[in-house]
C-alpha positions in Angstrom: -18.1 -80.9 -173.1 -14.7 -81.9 -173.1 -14.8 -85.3 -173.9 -12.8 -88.3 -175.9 -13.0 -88.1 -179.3 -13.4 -91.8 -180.9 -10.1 -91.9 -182.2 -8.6 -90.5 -178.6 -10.7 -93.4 -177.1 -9.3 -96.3 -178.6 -5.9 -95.0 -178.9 -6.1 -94.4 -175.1 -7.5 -97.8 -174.2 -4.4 -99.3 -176.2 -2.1 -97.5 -173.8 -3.9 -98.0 -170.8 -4.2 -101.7 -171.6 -0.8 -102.2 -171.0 -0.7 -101.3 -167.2 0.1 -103.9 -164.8 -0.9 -102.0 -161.4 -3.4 -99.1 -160.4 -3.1 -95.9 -161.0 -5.5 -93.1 -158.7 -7.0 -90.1 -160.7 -7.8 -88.1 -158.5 -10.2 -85.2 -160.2 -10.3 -82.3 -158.0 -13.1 -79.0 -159.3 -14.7 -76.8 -158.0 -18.4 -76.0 -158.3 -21.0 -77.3 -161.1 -19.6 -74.9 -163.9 -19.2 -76.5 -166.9 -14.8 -76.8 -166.9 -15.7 -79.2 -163.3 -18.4 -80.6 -165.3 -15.7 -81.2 -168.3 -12.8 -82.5 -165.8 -15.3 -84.9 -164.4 -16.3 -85.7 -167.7 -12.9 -87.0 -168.6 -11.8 -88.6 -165.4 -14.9 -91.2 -165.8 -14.0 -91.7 -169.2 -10.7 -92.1 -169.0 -11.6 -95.1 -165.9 -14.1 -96.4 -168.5 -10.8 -97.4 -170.6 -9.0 -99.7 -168.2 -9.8 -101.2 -164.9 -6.9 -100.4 -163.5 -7.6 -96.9 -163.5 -9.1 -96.2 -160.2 -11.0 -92.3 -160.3 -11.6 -90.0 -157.0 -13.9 -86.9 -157.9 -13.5 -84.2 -155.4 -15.0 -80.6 -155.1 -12.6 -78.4 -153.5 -14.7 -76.4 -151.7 -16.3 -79.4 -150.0 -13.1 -81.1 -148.6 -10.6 -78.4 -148.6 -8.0 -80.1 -146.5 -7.9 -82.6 -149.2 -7.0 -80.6 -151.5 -4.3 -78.8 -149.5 -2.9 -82.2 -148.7 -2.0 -82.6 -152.5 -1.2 -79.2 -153.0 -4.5 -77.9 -155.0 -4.6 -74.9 -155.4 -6.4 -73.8 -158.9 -8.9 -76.4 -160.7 -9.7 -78.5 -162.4 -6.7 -80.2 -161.1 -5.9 -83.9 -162.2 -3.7 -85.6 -159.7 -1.7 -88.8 -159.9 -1.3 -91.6 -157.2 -0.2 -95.2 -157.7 -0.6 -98.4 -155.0 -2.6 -100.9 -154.1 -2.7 -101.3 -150.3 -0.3 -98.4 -149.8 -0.9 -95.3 -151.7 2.4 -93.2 -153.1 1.7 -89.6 -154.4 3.7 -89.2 -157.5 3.5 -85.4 -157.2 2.3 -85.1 -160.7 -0.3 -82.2 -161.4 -2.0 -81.5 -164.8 -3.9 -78.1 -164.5 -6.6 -77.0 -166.5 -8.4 -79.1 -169.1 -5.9 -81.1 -170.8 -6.3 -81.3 -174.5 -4.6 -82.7 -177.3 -0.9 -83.3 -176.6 -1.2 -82.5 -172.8 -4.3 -85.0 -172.9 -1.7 -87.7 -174.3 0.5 -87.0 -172.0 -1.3 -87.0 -169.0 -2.6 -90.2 -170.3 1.2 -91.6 -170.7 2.2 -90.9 -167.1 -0.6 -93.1 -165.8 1.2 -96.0 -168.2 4.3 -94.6 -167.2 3.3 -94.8 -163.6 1.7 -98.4 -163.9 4.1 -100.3 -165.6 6.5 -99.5 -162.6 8.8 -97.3 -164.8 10.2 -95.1 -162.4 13.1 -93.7 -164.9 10.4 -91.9 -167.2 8.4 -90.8 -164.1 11.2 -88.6 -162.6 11.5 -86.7 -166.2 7.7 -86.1 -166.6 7.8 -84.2 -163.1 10.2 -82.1 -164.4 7.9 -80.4 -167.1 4.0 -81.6 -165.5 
């Protein structure tokens, strides 16, 4: 499995802790294998860490026009959305199963993304 190490845990919570609106993690896989079973994995851990973490799961295969509407195309597929009462897609992707520093930063956009700063946003979907 793919999950949180301790250490990853704790520093995550920190980060997330300092959110001030929601951020949607949407978790898009494909089948039971065990890289879908690994992106799910993370997704509900990662919502675990702050309750303002708000996590879809969704199989590709089972709602493909979902998927096409945010532009998945490989999985896993982690996909970022902020809003309350209207939802914005930020257009930010992470592909694969992010580990290490891409885990960190996927991790920093949702901060970035719910703290409202707009400025660091526009540079992270330059290199997501």
């Amino acid at each position: 499995m793919n999950g949180l190490l301790r250490a990853e845990r704790d520093i995550f919570r920190d980060r997330l802790s300092r959110m001030r609106v929601p951020v949607h993690l949407l978790v898009f896989t494909r089948g039971e294998g065990s890289r879908a079973a690994a992106a799910r994995q993370l997704g509900r851990e990662l919502r675990t860490l702050s309750p303002d973490v708000q996590l879809e799961l969704h199989d590709v295969d089972a709602n493909p026009l979902l998927a096409a509407r945010y532009g998945i195309g490989r999985t896993p597929a982690f996909a970022l959305l902020t809003g309350g009462v209207i939802i914005e897609d930020t257009c930010i992707r992470f592909y694969g199963l992010p580990e290490g520093a891409v885990r960190a930063d996927l991790v920093d956009s949702m901060v970035a993304l719910g703290g409202g700063d707009r400025t660091t946003m526009e540079g992270r979907r330059a290199h997501a």
